[in-house]
TINUFI-76258 format. One record per residue (C-alpha): residue number from 1; x, y, z. Coordinates in pm, 1 decimal. Layout:
// residues N
num=NUM	x=X	y=Y	z=Z
...
END
This chain:
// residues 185
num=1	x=17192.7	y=3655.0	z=6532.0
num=2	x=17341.4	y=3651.7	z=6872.4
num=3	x=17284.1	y=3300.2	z=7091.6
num=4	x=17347.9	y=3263.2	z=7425.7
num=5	x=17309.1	y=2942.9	z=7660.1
num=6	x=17253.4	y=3014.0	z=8043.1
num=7	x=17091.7	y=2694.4	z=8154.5
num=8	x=17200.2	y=2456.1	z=8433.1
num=9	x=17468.9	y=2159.0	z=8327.5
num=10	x=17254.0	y=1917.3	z=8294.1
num=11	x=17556.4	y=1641.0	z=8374.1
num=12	x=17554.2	y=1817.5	z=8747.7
num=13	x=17136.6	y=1742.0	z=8776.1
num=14	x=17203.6	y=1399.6	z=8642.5
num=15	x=17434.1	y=1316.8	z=8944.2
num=16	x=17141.1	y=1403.8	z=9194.6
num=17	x=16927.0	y=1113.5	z=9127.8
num=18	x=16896.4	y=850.7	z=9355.5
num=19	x=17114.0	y=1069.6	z=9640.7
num=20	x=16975.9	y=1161.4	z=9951.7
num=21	x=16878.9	y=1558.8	z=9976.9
num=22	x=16939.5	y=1628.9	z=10300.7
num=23	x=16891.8	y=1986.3	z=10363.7
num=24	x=16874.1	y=2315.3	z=10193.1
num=25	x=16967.3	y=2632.6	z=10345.7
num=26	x=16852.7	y=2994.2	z=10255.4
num=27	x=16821.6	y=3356.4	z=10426.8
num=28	x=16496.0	y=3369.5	z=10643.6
num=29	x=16191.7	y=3491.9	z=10485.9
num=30	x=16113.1	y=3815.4	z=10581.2
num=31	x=15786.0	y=3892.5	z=10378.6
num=32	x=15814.0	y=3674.7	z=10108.4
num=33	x=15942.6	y=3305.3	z=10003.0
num=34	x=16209.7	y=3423.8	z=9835.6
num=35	x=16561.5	y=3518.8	z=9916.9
num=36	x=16851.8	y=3648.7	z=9754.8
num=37	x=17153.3	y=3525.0	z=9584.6
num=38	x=17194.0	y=3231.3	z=9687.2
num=39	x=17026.7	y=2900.6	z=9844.2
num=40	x=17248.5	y=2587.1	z=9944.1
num=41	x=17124.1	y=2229.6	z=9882.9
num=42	x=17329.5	y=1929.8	z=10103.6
num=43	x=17287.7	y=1633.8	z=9886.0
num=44	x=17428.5	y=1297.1	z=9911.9
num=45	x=17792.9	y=1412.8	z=10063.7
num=46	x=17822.8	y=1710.7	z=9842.6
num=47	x=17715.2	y=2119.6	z=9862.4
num=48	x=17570.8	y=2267.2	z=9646.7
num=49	x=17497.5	y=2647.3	z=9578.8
num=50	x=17189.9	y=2754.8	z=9338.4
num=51	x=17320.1	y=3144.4	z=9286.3
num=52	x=17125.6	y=3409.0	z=9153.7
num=53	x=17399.0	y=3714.0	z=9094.2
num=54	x=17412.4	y=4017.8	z=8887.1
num=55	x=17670.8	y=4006.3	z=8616.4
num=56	x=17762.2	y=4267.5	z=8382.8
num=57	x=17610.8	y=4081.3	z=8056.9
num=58	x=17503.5	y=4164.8	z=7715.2
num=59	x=17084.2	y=4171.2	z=7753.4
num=60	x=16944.8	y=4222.8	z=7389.0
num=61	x=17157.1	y=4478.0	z=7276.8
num=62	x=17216.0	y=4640.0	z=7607.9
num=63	x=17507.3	y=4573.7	z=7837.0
num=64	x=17370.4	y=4573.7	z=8140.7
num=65	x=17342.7	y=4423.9	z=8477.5
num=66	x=17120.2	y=4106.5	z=8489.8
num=67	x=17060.7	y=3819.4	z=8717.0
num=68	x=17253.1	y=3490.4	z=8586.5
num=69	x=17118.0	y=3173.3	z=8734.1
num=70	x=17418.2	y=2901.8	z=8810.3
num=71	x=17425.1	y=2529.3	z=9009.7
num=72	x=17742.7	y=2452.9	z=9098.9
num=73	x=17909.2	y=2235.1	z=9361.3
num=74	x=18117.7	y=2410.4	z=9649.4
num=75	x=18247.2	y=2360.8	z=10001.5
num=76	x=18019.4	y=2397.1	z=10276.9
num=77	x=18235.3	y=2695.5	z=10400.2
num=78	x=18155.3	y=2911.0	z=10111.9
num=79	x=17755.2	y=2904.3	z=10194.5
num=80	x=17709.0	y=3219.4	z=10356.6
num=81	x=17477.0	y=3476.8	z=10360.7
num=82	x=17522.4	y=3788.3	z=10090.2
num=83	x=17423.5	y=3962.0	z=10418.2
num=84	x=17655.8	y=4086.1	z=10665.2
num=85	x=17554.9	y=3882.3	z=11007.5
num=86	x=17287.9	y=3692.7	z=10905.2
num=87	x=17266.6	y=3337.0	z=10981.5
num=88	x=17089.2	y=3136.2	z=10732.4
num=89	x=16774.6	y=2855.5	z=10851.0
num=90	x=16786.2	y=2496.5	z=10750.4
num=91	x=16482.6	y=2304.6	z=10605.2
num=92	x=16523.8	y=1931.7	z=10681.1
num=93	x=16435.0	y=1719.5	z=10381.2
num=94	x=16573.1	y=1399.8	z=10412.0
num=95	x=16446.6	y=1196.1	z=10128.1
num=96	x=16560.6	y=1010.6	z=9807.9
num=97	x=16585.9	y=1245.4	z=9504.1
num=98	x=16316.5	y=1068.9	z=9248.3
num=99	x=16353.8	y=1270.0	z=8989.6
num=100	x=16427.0	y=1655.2	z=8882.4
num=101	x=16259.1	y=1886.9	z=8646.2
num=102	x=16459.1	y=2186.2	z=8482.7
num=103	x=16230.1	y=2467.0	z=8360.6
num=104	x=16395.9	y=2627.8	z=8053.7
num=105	x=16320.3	y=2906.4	z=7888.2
num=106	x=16391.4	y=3049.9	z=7532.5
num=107	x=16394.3	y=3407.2	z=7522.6
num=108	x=16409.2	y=3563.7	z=7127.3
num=109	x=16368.9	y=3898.3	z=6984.4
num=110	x=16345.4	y=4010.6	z=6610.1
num=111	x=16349.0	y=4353.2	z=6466.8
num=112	x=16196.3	y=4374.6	z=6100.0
num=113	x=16083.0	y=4000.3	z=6101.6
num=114	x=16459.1	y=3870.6	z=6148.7
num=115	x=16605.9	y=3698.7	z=6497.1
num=116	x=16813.3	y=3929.8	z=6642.4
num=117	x=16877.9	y=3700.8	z=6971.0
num=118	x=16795.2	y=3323.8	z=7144.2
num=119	x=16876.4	y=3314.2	z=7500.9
num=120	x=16809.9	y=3046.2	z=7649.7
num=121	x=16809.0	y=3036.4	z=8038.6
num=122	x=16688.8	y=2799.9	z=8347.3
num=123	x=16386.0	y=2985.3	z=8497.2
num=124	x=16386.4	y=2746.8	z=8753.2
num=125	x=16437.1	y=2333.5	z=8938.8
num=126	x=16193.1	y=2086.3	z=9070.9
num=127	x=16308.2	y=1835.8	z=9263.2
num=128	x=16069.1	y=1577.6	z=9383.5
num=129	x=16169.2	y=1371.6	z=9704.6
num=130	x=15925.0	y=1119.3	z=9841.7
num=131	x=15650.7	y=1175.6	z=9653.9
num=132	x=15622.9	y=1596.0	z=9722.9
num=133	x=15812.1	y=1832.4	z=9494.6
num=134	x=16084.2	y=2144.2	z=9603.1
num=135	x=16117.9	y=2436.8	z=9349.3
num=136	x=16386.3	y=2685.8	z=9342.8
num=137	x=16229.5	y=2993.0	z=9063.8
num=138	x=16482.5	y=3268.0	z=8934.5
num=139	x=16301.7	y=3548.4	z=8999.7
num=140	x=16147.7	y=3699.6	z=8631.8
num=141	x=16217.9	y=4035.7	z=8660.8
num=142	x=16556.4	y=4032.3	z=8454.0
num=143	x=16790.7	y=4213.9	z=8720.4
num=144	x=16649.4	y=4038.0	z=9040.9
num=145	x=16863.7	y=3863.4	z=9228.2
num=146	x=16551.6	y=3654.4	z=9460.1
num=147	x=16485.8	y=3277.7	z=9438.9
num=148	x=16163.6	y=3156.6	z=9490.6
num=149	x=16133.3	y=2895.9	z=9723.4
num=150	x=15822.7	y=2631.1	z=9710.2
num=151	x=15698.5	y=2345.7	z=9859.6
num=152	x=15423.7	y=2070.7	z=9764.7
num=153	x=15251.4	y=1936.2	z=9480.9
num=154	x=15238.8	y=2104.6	z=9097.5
num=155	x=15425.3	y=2388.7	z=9168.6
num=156	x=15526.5	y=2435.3	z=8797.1
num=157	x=15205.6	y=2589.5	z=8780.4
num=158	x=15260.0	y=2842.9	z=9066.8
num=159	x=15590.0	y=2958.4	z=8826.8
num=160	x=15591.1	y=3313.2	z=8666.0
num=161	x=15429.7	y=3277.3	z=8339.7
num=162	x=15666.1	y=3301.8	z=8034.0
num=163	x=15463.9	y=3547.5	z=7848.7
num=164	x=15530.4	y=3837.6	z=8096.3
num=165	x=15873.3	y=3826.6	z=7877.1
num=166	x=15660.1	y=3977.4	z=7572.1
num=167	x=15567.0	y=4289.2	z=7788.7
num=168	x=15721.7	y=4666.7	z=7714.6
num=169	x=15953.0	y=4630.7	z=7419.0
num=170	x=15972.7	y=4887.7	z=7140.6
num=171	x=15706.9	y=4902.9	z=6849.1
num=172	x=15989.5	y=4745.5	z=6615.4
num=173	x=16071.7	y=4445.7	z=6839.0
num=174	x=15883.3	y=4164.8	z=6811.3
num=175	x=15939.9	y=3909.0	z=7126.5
num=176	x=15892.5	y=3536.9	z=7176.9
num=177	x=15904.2	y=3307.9	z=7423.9
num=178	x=15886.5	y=2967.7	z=7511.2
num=179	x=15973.0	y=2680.8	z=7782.1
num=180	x=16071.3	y=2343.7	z=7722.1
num=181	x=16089.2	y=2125.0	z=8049.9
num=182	x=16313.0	y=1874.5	z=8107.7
num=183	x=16242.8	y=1561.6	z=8293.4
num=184	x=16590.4	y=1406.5	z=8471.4
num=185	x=16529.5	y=1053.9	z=8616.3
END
């Protein structure tokens, strides 16, 4: 059985609590709330950029091109736009950062009633400042590079649902799929 891990550090998420998100900053929204690639979150004194790239990966057997979600910190210099000329909007938030929910996700497949692969991935981040919540969704379609960005109350529920995973595999493959959510105070 093949494993692989693709969820956020949660040592990095940790760190956010109690700091002051100031801002985020994105592409505009053209037709949609999502963007792509990459959204930037000012917190406290640090940058930080929630990326959504292609990488050549191995994707249940197939080596392929697939959208890898990653938080990591950078300087403010490096949050650009994947788009040529293309100057990206702030959203003010201003608030203390109460607490953060990851939304992981555990993606298996068998073939003849044996595991074949567990991937386990972050689907998407809640981050509730002053009482309203902030969610940044990896896109479910497995190549995708958008982020889906929401504001307001409950918005886990507004996420993809999980079992759109167990859609259009082969007769022989049997898929699961599950999230586990993970409360950071």
């Amino acid at each position: 059985m093949k494993t692989i891990d693709m969820r956020f550090d949660t040592k990095v998420i940790r760190n956010l609590i109690g700091e002051t998100f100031i801002e985020y900053k994105h592409d505009a929204f053209d037709f949609t709330n999502s963007v792509t690639q990459i959204v930037g979150l000012n917190i406290g004194e640090k940058v930080y950029s929630l990326m959504n790239v292609q990488e050549y990966v191995d994707y249940f057997g197939n080596n392929d091109d697939i959208a890898v979600y990653r938080i990591e910190e950078i300087a403010e210099e490096d949050l650009v736009s994947v788009f040529k000329n293309t100057k990206m909007v702030t959203t003010p938030v201003n608030g203390i950062i109460e607490k953060i929910l990851l939304v992981n996700e555990n993606q298996r497949i068998f073939e003849g009633g044996v595991e074949q692969y567990s991937v386990w991935l972050t689907r998407g981040i809640i981050i509730f400042v002053n009482g309203r919540e902030i969610s940044f969704e990896k896109d479910n379609v497995p190549f995708s590079e958008e982020i889906i960005i929401q504001q307001g109350y409950d918005l886990y529920d507004r996420f993809y649902d999980e079992k759109e995973f167990l859609i259009s595999w082969g007769e022989t493959i049997t898929p699961k799929c599950h999230r586990k959510i993970e409360e950071i105070l």
